[in-house]
GULO-591623 format. One record per residue (C-alpha): residue number from 0; residue in one letter; y, x, z. Coordinates in pm, 1 decimal. Example, Ala and Ser with C-alpha at 12.3 -4.5 7.8 and 13.67 -1.06 7.14 Angstrom:
BEGIN
{0 A {-450.0 1230.0 780.0}}
{1 S {-106.0 1367.0 714.0}}
//
This chain:
BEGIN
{0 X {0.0 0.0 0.0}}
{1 X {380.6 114.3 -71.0}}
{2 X {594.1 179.2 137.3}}
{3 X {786.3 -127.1 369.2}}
{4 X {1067.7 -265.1 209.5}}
{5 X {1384.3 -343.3 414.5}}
{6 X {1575.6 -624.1 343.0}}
{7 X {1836.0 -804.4 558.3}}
{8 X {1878.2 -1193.6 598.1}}
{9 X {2117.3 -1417.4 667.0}}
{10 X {2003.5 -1751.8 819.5}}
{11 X {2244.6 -2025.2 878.7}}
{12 X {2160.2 -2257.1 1154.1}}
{13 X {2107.8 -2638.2 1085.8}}
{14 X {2049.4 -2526.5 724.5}}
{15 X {1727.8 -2475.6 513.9}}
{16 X {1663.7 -2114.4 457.4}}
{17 X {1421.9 -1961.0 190.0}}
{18 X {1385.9 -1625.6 68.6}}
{19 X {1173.1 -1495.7 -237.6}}
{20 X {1037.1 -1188.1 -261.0}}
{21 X {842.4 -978.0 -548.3}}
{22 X {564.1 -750.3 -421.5}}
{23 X {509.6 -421.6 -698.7}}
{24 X {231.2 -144.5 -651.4}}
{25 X {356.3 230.6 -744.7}}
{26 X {372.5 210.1 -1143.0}}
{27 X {591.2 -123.1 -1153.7}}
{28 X {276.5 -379.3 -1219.7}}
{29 X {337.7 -676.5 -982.8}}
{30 X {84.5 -661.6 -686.3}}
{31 X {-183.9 -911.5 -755.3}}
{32 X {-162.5 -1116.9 -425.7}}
{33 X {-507.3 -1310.5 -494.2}}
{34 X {-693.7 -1418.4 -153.6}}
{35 X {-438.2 -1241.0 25.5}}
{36 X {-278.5 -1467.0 345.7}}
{37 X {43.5 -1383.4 473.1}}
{38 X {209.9 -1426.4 810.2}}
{39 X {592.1 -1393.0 911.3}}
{40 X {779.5 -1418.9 1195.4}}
{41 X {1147.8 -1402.9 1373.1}}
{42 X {1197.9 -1215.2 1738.9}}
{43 X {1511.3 -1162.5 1926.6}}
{44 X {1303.2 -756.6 1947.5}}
{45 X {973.9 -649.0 1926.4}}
{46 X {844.6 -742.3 2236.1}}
{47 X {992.7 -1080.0 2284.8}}
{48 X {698.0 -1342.3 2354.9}}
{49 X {887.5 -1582.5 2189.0}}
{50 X {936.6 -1678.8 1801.9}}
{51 X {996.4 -1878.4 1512.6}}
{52 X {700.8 -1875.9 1192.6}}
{53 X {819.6 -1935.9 921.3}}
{54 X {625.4 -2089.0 647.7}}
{55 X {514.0 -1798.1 429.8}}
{56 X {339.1 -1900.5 85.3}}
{57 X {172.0 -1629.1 -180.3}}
{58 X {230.7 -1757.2 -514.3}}
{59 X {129.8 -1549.1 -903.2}}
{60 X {380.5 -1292.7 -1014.9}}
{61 X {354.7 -1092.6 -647.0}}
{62 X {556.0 -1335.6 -546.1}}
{63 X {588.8 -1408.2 -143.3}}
{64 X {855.8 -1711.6 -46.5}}
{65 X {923.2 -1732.2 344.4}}
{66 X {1113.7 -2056.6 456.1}}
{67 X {1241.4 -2254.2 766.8}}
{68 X {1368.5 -2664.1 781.7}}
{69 X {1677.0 -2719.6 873.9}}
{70 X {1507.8 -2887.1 1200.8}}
{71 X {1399.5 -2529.3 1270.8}}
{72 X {1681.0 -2367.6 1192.7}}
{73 X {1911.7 -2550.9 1398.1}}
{74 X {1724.3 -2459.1 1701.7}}
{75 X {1751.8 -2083.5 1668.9}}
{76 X {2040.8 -1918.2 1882.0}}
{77 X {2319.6 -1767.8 1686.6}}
{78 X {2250.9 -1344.9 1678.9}}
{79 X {2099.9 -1071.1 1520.1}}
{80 X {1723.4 -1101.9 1499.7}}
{81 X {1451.8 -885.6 1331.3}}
{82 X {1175.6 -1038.5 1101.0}}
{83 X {843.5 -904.8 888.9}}
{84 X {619.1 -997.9 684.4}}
{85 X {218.0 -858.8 699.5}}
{86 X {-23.9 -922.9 439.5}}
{87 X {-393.2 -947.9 523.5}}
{88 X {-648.6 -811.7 199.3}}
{89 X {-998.6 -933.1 154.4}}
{90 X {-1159.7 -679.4 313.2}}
{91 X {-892.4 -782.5 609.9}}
{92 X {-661.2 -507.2 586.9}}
{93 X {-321.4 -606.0 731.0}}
{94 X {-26.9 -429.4 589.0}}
{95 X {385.9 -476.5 672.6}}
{96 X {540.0 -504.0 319.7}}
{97 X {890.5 -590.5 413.1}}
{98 X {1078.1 -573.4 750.8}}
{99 X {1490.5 -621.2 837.4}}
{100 X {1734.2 -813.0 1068.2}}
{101 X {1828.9 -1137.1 1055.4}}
{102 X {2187.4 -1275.7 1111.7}}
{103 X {2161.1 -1608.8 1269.0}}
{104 X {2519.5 -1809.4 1217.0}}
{105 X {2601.0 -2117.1 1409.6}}
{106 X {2730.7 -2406.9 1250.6}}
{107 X {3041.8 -2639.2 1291.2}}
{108 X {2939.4 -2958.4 1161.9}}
{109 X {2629.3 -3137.0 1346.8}}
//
């Protein structure tokens, strides 16, 4: 597997929130995803017991959308947060292919 890719999101609360990303192997081919699962989550840091899952769906072209409702969303504390995303093979090999912070913005209108 590559290397983790870092990417930084910005989540507003009481909104839906979806993000789309393209896994690729070393020469450019898109990572063929195939009977993979995938699993992704938000923590205030690492070692918080608490967290939100997002929905995480594996879909042809590498592709890997995350997502939260706005129901969700609107229950997450304004902040910074960090988020990943692992990747479990066939053979049951779990890898972290992307990894970042999260900026949680509050809302005006309820």
């Amino acid at each position: 597997m590559s290397a983790v890719y870092v990417n930084n999101l910005a989540i507003n609360a009481g909104a839906d929130f979806s993000q789309t990303f393209i896994l690729e192997q070393f020469d450019s081919s898109l990572l063929d995803l195939s009977n993979y699962q995938v699993k992704c989550q938000l923590r205030k840091w690492y070692g918080s017991s608490s967290f939100v899952e997002f929905t995480a769906s594996i879909f042809s072209g590498g592709r890997i959308i995350i997502s939260l409702t706005s129901e969700q969303t609107k229950n997450i504390e304004p902040g910074r947060y960090l988020y990943d995303i692992l990747i479990t093979d066939p053979f049951l090999v779990t890898s972290r292919v992307v990894e970042g912070m999260a900026i949680v913005s509050g809302g005006v209108t309820k």
